[in-house]
KEDREN-17415 format. One record per atom (N, C-alpha, C, CB): residue in three letters; x, y, z. Coordinates in steps of 0.02 Angstrom, whole numbers, plus 32768, in hexadecimal, padded with zeros to 4 digits. Glycine has a CB too. Example, Ala and Ser with C-alpha at 12.3 -4.5 7.8 and 13.67 -1.06 7.14 Angstrom:
# residues 2
ALA82947EE48186
ALA82677F1F8186
ALA82947F5B8186
ALA82357F2081C4
SER82827F908162
SER82AC7FCB8165
SER82858002818A
SER82C07FE2811E
***
This chain:
# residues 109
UNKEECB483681AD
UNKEEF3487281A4
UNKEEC548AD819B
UNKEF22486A8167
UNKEEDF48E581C3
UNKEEB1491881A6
UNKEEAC49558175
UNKEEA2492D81CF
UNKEE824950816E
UNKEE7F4990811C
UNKEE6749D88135
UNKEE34497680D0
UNKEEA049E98115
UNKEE974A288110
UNKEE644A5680E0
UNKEECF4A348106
UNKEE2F4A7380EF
UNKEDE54A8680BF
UNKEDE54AE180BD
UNKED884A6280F4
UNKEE0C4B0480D7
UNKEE104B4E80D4
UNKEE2B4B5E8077
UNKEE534B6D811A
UNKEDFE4B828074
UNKEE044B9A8029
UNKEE324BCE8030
UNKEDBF4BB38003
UNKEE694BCC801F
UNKEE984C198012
UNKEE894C437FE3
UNKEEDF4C138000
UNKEE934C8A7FEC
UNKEE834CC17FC9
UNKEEAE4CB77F9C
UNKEE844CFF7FE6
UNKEEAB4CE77F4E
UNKEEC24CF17F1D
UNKEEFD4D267F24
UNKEE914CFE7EF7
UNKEF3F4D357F2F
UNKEF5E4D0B7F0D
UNKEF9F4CE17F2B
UNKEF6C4D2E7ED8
UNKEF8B4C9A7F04
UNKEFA74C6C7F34
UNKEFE14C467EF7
UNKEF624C337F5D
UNKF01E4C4F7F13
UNKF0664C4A7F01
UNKF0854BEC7F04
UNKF0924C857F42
UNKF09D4BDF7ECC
UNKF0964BA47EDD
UNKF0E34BA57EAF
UNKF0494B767ECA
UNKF1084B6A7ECD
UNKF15F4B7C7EAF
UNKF1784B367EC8
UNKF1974BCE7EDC
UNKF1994B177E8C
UNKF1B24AE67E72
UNKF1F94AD77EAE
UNKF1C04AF97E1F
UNKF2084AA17EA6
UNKF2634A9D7ECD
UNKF26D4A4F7EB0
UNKF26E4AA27F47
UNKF2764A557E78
UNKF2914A157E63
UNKF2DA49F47E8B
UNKF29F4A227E16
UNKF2D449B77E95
UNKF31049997EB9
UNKF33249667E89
UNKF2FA49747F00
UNKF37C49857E87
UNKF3A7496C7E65
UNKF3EC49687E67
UNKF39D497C7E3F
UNKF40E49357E57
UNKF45F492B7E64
UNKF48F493F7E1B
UNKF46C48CE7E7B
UNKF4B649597E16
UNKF4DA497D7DEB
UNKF51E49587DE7
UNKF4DF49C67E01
UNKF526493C7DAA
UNKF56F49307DA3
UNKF58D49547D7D
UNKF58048F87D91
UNKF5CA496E7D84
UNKF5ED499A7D61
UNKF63049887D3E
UNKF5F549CA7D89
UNKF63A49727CF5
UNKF67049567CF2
UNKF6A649A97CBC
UNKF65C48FA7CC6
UNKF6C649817CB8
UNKF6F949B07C6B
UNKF6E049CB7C44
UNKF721498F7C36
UNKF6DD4A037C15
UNKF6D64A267BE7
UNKF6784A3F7BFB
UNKF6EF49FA7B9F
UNKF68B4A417C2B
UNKF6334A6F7C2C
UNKF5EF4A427C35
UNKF6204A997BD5
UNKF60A4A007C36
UNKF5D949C77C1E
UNKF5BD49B37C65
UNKF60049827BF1
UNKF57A49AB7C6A
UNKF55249A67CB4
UNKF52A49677CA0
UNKF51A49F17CCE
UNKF506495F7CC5
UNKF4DD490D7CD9
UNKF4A1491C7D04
UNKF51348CE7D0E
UNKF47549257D17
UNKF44449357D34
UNKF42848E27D54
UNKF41549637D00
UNKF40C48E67DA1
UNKF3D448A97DB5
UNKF3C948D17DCC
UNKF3D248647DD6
UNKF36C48B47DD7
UNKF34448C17E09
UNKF35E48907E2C
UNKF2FD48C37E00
UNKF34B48B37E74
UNKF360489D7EA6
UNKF32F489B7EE3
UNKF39548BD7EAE
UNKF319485E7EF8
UNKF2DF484B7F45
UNKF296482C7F23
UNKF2C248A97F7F
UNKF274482E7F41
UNKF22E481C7F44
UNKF20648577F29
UNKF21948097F8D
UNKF21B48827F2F
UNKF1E048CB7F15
UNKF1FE48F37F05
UNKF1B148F47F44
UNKF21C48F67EBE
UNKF257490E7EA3
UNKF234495F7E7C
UNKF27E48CA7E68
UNKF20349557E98
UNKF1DC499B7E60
UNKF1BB49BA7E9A
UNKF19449817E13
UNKF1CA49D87ECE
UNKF1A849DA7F14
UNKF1814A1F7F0D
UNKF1E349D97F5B
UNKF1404A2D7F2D
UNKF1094A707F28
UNKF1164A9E7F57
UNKF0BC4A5F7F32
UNKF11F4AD37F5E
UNKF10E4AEC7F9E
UNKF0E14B2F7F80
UNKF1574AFD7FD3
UNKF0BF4B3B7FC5
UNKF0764B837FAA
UNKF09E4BAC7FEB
UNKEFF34B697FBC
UNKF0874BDC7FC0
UNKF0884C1C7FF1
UNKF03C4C297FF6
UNKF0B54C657FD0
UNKF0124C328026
UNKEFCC4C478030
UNKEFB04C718049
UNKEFB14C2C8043
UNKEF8C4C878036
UNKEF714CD28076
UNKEF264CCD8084
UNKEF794D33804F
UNKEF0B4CBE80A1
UNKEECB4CC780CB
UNKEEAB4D0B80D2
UNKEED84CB28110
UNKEE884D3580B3
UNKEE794D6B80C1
UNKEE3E4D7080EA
UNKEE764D8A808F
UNKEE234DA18101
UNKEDE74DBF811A
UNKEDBA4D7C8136
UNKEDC04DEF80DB
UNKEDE94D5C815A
UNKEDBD4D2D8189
UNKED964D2B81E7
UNKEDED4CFA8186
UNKED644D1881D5
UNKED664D368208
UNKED784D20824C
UNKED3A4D498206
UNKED7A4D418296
UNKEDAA4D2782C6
UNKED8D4CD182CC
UNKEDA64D5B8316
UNKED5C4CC182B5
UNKED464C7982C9
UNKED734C5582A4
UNKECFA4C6382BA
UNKED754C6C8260
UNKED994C4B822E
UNKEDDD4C3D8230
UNKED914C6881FC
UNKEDFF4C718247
UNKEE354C88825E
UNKEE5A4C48828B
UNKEE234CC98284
UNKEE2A4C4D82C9
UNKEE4A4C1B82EF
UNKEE394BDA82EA
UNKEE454C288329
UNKEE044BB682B5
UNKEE044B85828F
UNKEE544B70827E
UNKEDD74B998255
UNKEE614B9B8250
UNKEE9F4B82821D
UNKEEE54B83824F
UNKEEAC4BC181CE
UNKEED94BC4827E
UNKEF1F4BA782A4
UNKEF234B6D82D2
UNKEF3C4BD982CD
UNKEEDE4B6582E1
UNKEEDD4B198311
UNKEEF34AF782DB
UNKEE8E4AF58335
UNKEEE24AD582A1
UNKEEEE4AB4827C
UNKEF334AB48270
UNKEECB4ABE8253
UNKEF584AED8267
UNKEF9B4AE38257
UNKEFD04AD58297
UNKEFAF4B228231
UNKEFB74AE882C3
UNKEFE54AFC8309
UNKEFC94AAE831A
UNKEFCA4B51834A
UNKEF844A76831A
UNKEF944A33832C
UNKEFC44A0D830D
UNKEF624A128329
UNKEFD24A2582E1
UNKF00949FF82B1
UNKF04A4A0582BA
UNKF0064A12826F
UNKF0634A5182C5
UNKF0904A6882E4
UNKF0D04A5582B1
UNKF08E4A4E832D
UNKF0AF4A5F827E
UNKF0FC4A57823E
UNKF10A4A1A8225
UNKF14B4A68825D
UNKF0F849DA8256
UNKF12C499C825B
UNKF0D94980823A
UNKF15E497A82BD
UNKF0AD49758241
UNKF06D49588225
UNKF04F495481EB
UNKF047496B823C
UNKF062492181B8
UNKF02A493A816E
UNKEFF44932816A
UNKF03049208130
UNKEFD349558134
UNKEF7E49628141
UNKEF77496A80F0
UNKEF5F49B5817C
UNKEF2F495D80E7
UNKEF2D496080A3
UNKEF1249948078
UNKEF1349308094
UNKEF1E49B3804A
UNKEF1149EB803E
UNKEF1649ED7FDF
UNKEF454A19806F
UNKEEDE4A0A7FC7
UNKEEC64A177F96
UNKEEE34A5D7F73
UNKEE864A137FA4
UNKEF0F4A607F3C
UNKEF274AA67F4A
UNKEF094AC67F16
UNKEF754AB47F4C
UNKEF154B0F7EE7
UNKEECC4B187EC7
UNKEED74B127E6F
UNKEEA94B707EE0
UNKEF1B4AEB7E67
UNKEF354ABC7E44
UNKEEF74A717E2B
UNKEF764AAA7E75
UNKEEE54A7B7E74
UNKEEC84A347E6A
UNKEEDE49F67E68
UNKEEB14A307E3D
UNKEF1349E97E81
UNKEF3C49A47E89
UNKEF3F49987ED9
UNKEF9149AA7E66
UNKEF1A497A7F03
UNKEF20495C7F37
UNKEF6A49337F5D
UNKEEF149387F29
UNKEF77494D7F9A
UNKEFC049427F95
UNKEFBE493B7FEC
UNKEFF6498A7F69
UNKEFF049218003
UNKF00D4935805B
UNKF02F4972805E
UNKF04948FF807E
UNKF0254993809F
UNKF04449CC8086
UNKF05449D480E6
UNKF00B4A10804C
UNKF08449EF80F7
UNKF0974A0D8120
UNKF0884A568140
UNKF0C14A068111
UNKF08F4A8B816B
UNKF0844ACD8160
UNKF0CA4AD581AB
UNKF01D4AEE8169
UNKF0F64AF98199
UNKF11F4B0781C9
UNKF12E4B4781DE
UNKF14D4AF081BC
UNKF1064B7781CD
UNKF0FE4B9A81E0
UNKF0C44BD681C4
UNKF1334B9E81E6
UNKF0AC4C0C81E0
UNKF07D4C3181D1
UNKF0774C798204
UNKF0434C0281D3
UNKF0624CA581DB
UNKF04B4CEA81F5
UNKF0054CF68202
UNKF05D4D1C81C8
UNKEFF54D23824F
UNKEFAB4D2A8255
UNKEFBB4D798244
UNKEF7F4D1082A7
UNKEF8E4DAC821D
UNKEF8D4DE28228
UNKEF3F4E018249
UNKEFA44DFA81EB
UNKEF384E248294
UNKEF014E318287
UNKEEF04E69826D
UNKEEE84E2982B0
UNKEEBE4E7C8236
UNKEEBD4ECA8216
UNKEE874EEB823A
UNKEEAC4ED181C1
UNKEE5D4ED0824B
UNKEE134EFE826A
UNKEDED4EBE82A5
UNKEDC74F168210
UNKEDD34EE082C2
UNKED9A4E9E82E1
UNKED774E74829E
UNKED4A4EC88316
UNKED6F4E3682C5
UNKED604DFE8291
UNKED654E118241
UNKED154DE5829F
UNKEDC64E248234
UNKEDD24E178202
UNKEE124E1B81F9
UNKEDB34E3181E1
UNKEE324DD281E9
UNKEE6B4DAE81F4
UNKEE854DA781A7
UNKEE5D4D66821E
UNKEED64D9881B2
UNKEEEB4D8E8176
UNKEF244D518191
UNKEF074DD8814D
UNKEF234D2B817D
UNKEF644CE1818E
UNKEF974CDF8144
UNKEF2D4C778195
UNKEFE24CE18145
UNKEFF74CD3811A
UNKF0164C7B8131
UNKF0234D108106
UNKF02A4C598100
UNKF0374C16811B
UNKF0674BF380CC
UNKEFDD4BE88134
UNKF08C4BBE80F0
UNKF0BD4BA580B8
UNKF0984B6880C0
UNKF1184BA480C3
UNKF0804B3B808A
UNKF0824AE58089
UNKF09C4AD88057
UNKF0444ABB808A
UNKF0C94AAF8078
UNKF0F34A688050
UNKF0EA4A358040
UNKF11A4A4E8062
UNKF0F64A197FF5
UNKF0EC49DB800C
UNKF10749A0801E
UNKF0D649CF7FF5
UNKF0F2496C802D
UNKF12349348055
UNKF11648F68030
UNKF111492780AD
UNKF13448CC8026
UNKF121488A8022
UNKF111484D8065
UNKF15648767FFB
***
């Protein structure tokens, strides 16, 4: 499997989506499950700054071989090693050789 090694710039957004089933009975009274295999799921928002065009097209080869459907492994700056998906991403170019990528990874089980 392959790993993903691009260090993302600071600041990098990282947001919870717990998965869960809700029962709802009489007088207000609820029940909570987790619910699946990865009931506490990660996703990053990332931004790549001031890379340069080499770098640039490093990371979108990397993401565009994968093409959404591929996990890869990725270190986030958490520090918990995980599979992670990327389904989508932004190239901005700002100047000659100097790029900015925004990008979502998920993670997967």
């Amino acid at each position: 499997m392959a790993s993903f090694s691009y260090t993302p710039s600071f600041e990098a957004t990282e947001q919870s989506k717990p998965r869960m089933r809700v029962f709802k009975a009489g007088d207000g009274y609820q029940q909570r499950v987790r619910f699946g295999l990865n009931t506490n799921r990660k996703e990053w928002s990332l931004l790549f700054t001031n890379r340069t065009n080499t770098e640039r097209d490093s990371i979108i080869a990397f993401l565009e071989a994968r093409a959404g459907a591929e996990t890869f492994d990725w270190i986030p700056p958490r520090g918990v090693s995980g599979k992670y998906i990327c389904e989508d991403w932004q190239t901005q170019l700002v100047n000659y050789n100097n790029n900015q990528i925004r990008a979502t990874f998920v993670e997967v089980q």
